[in-house]
C-alpha positions as CSV (number, residue, x, y, z in Angstrom):
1,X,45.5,-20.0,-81.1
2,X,47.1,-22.3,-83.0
3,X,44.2,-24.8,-83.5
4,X,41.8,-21.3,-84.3
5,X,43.8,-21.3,-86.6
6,X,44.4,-25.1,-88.0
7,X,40.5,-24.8,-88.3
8,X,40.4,-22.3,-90.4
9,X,42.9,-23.5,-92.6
10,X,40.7,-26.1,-92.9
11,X,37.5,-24.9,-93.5
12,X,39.4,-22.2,-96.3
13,X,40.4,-25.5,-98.1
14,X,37.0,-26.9,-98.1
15,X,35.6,-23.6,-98.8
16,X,38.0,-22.8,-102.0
17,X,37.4,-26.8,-103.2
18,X,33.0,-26.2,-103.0
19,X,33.3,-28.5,-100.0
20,X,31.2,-28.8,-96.4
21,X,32.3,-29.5,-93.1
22,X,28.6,-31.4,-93.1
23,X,28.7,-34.6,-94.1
24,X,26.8,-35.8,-97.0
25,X,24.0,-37.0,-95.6
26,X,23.1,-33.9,-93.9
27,X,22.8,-31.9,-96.6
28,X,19.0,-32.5,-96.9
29,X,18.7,-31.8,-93.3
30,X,20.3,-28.1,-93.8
31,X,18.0,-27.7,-96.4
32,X,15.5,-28.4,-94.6
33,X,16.4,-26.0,-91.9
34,X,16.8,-23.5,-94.4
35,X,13.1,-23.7,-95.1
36,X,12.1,-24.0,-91.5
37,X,13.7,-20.6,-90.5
38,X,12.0,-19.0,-93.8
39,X,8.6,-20.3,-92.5
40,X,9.0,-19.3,-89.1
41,X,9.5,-15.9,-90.5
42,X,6.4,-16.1,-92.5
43,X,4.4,-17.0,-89.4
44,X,5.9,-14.0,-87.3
45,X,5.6,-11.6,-90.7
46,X,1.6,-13.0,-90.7
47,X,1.1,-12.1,-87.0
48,X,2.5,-8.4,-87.0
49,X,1.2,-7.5,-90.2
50,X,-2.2,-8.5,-88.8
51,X,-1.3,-6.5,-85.6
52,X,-1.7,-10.1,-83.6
53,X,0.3,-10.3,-80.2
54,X,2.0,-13.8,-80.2
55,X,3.1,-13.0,-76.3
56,X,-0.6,-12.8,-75.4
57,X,-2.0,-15.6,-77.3
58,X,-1.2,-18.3,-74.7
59,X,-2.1,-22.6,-74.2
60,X,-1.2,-24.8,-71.4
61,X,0.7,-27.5,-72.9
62,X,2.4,-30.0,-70.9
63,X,0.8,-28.5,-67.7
64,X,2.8,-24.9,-68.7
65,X,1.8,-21.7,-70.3
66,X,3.4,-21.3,-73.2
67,X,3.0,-18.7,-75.6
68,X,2.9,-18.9,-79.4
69,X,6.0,-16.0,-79.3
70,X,8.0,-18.2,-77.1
71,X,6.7,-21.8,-79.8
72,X,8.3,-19.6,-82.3
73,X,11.4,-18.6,-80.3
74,X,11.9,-22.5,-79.8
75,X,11.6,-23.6,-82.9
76,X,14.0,-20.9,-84.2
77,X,16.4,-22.2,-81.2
78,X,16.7,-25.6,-82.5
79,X,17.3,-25.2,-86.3
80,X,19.8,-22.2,-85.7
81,X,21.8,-23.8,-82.3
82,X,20.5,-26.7,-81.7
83,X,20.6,-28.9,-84.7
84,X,23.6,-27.8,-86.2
85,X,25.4,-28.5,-83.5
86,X,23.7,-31.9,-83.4
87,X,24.9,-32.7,-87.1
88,X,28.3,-31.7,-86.1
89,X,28.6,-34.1,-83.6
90,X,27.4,-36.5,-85.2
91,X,27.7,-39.3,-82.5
92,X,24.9,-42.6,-82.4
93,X,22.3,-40.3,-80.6
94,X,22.3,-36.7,-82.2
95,X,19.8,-37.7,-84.8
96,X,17.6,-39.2,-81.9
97,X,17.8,-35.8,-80.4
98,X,16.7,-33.8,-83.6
99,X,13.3,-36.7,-84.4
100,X,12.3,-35.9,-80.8
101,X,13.3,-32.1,-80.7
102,X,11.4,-31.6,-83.7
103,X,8.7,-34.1,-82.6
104,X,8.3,-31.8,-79.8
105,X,8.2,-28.2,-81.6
106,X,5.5,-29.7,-84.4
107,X,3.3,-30.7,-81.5
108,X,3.1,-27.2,-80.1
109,X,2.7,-25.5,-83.1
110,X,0.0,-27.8,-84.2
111,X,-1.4,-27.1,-80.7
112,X,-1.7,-23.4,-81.1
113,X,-3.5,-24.4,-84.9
114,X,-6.5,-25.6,-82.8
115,X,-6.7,-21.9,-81.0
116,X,-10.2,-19.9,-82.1
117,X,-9.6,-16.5,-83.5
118,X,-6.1,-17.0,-85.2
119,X,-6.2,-14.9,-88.6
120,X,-6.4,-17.2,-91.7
121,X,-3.2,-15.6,-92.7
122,X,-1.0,-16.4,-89.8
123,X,-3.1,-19.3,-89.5
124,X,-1.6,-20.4,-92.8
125,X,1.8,-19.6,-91.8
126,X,1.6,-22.1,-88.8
127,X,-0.5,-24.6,-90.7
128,X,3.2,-24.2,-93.7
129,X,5.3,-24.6,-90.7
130,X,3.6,-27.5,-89.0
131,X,3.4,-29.6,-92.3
132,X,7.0,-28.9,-92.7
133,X,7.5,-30.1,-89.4
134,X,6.0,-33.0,-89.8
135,X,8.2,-33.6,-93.0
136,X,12.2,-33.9,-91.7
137,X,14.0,-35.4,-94.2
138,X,13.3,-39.5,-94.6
139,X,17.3,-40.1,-94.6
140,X,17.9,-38.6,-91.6
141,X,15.0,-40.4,-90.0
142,X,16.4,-43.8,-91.0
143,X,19.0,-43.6,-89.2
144,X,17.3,-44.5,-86.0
């Protein structure tokens, strides 16, 4: 209980003073986050208001089934759990871990960009989300 509450102490402090638990440089990686979440929204938005089921539109990738609902589901997994808990711990191999998470998510969703009979519109959405993807912050990749 006690260190509950030493922590938020803390994190009132840096609250009141405009200050982030993140370091510095993360900051362009929650941003980019940010704008991954929003664009994975966009791409489920696309597919429902187009009536598309993401369950049924399957690939084999990697020898597995894999549906476009559960690419999504993934993707969302990572920049809600995964990478901020990466950033936090911040140790010599969390960034490693995000290039190849992320590595792995953009190759699926560019995967399922290939797929015949996707509407433009959701299409689009994927095509927003795979370019972003493909664009995680340069300072976070230097430090591999």
């Amino acid at each position: 209980m006690i260190r509950f509450l030493r922590a938020l102490t803390q994190a009132l402090r840096l609250t009141l003073r405009g200050e982030s638990l993140t370091p510095a440089r993360y900051r362009p990686l929650e941003t980019w986050i940010a704008r991954g979440l929003e664009l994975v929204k966009q791409a489920e938005n696309a597919a429902a208001a187009q009536r598309l089921d993401l369950a049924a539109l399957q690939l084999k990738l990697d020898g597995r089934p894999t549906s476009l609902e559960r690419t999504l589901q993934m993707v969302r997994h990572n920049l809600v759990n995964e990478y901020p808990r990466l950033i936090r711990l911040d140790d010599a191999f969390s960034m490693t871990v995000v290039n190849a998470s992320n590595m792995n998510d953009q190759y699926r969703v560019s995967q399922f960009l290939e797929v015949v009979g996707i509407p433009p519109q959701t299409r689009a959405a994927l095509a927003a989300l795979d370019a972003h993807l493909q664009n995680l912050p340069q300072s976070v990749r230097d430090e591999n």
